[in-house]
C-alpha positions as CSV (number, residue, x, y, z in Angstrom):
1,X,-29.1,7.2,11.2
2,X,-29.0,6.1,7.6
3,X,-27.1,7.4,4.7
4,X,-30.6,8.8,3.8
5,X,-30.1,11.6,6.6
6,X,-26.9,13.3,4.7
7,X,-29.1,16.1,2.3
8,X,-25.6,17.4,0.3
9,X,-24.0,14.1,-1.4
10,X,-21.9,14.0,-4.7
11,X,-23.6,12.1,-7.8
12,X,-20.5,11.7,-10.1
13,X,-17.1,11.7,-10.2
14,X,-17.6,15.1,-12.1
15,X,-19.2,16.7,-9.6
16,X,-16.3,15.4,-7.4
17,X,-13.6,16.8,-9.4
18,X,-15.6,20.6,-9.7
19,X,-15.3,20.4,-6.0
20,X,-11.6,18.9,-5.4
21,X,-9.9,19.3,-8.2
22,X,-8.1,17.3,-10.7
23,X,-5.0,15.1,-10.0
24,X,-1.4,16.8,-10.9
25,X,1.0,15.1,-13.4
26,X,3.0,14.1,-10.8
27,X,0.7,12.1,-9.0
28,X,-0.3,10.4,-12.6
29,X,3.1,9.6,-13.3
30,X,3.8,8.0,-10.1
31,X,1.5,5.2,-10.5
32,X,3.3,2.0,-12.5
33,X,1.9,-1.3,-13.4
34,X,5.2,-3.3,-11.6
35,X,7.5,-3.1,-8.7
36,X,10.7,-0.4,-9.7
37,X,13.7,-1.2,-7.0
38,X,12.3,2.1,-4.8
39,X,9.2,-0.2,-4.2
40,X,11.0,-3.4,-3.5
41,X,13.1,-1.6,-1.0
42,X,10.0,-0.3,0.7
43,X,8.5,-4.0,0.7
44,X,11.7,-5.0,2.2
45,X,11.6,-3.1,4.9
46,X,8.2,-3.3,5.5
47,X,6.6,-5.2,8.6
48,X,2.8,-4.2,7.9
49,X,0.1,-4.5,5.8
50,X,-3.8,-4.0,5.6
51,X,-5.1,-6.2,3.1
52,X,-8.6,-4.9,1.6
53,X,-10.9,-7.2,-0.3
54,X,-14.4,-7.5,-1.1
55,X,-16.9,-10.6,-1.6
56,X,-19.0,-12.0,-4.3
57,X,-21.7,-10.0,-2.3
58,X,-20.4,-7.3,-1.9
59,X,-19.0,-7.9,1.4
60,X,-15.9,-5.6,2.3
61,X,-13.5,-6.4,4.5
62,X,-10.0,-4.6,5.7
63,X,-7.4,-6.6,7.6
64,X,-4.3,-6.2,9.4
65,X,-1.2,-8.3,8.6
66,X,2.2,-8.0,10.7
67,X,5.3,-10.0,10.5
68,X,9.4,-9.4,10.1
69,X,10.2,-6.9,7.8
70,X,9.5,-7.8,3.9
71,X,6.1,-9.1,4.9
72,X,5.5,-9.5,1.2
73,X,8.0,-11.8,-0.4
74,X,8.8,-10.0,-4.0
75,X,8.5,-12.8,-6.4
76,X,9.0,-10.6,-9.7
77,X,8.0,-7.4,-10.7
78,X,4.2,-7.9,-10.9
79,X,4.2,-11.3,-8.3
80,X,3.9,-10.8,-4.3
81,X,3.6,-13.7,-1.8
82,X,2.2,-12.5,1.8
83,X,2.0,-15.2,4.1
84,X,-1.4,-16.3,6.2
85,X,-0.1,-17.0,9.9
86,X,-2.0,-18.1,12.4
87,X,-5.2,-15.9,13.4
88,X,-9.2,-16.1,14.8
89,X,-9.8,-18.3,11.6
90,X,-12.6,-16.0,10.5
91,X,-10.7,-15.8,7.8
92,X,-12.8,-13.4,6.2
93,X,-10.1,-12.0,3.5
94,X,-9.0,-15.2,2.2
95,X,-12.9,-16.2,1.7
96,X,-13.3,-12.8,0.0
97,X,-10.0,-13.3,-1.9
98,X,-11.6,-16.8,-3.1
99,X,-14.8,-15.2,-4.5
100,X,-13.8,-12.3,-6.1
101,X,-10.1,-12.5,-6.6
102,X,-9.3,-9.0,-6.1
103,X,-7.0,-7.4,-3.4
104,X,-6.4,-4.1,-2.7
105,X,-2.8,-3.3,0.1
106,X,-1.6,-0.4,1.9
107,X,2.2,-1.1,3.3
108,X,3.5,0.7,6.1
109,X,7.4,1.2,7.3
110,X,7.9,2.7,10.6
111,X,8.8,5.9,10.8
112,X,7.8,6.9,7.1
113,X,5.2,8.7,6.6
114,X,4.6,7.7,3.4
115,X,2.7,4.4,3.0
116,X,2.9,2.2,-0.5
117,X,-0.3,1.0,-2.3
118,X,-0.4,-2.0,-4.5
119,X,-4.2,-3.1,-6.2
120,X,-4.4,-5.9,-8.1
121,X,-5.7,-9.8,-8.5
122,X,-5.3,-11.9,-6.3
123,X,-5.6,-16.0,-5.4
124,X,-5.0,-18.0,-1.8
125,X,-2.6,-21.3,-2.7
126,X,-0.5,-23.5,-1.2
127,X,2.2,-24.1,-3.4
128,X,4.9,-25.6,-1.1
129,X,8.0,-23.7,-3.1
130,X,6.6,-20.5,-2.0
131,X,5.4,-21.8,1.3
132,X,8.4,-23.3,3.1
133,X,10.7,-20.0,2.8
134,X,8.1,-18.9,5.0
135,X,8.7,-21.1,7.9
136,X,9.0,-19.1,11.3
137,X,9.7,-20.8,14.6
138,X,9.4,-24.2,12.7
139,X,5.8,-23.3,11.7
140,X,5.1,-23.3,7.9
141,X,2.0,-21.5,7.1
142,X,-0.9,-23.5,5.5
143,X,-2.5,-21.0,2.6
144,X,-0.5,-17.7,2.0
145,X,-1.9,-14.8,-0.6
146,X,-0.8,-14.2,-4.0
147,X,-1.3,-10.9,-5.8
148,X,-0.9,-10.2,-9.4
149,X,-0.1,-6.5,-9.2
150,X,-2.4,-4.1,-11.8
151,X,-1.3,-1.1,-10.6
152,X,1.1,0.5,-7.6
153,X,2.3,3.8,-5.8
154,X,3.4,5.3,-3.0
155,X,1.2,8.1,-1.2
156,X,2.3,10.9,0.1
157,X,2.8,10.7,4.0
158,X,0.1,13.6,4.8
159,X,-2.3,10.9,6.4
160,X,0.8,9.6,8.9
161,X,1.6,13.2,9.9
162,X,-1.7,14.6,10.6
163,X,-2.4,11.4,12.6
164,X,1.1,11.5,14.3
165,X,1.0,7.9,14.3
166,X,5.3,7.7,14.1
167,X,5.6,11.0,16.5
168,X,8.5,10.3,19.3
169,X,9.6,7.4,16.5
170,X,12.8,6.7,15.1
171,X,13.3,3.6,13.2
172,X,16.7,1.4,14.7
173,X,16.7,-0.4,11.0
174,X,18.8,1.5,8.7
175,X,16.9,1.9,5.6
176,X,18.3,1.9,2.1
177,X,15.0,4.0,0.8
178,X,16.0,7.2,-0.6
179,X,13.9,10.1,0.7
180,X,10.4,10.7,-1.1
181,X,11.7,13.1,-3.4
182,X,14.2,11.2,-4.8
183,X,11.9,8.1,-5.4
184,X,9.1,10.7,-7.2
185,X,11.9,12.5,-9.3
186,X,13.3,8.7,-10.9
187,X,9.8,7.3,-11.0
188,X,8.2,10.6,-13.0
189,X,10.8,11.7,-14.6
190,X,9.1,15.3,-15.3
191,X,11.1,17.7,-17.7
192,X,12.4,20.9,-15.1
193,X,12.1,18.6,-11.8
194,X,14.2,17.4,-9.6
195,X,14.8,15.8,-6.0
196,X,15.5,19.3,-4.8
197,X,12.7,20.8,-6.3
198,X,10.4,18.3,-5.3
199,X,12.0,18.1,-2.0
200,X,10.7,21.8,-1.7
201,X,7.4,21.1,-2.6
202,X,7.2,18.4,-0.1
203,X,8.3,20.0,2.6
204,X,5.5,23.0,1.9
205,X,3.2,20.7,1.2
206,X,3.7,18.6,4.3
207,X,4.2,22.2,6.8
208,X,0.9,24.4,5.1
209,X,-1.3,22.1,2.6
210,X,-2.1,19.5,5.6
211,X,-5.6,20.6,5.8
């Protein structure tokens, strides 16, 4: 079955936005162009990421990448370091990475259903400084990934819940995130919101808007 087969496709993001609707201001205002300390906690804390890339042909690929938490080590506000451990040595992201120089990453921390998104450039080096903090069981990693960050956000946890991908978990790490409203009412900053407003519309959202 090809693409071909589908009869009732959208032409334009136009056409998409008719149908869907338009983003709200807060989910503009959400999205910054560095790391605030809410996102550098997250990173902290985080053990997973999927790294998406794609190819000077147009090749896509999305990958997994697990380690301790703080898989990404925060170099500055716009700088992340993600180490390359050992794998299949398809290597398929880091050729990507190589050709195109573009990354896309979706962190994960268990038990929160909200997930943090970082796009940006990207490069594969081997610049010892940045390497040998990396060392685990007396193993430095040869290449790890640099990102240049162009934009970043965290996404509402509507994804996690309808999956129930944490259901039955409860995270043993305490965490020094604040909860999802908190983090949207410092980062947006909207006149007549708060964390307890927004923490209302959350919790609706999250119990009637899942589908």
């Amino acid at each position: 079955m090809a693409l071909s087969s589908f009869r009732r496709t959208l032409d334009s993001a136009a056409d998409l936005a008719a149908l869907i609707g338009t983003p709200s201001e807060l989910a503009i205002k959400k999205e910054r162009m560095e790391l605030d300390q809410h996102m550098r906690t997250f990173l902290a804390e985080s053990p997973f990421v999927l790294v998406g890339t794609v190819g000077r042909d147009g090749r896509l690929d999305v990958s997994p990448r697990g380690d301790a938490p703080g898989i990404a080590t925060v170099i500055d506000s716009k700088t992340l370091v993600i180490p390359e451990r050992a794998g299949n040595r398809r290597a398929d992201s880091l050729r990507n990475i190589i050709e195109t120089g573009r990354v896309g990453l979706l962190f994960m921390r268990p038990g929160t259903a909200e997930t943090l998104r970082v796009n940006g450039r990207a490069c594969v080096m081997r610049d010892e400084e940045f390497l040998v903090p990396l060392t685990v069981q007396g193993k430095t990693p040869q290449v790890a990934i640099g990102v240049e960050i162009e934009e970043c956000f965290l996404q509402c946890g509507k994804a996690l819940i309808r999956s129930k991908l944490w259901e039955g978990l409860t995270s043993s790490c305490p965490s020094a995130l604040p909860d999802f409203a908190q983090i949207l009412a410092d980062q947006t900053q909207i006149d007549g919101q708060t964390a307890e407003t927004l923490r209302v519309h959350i919790e609706e959202s999250y119990t009637n808007r899942l589908y």
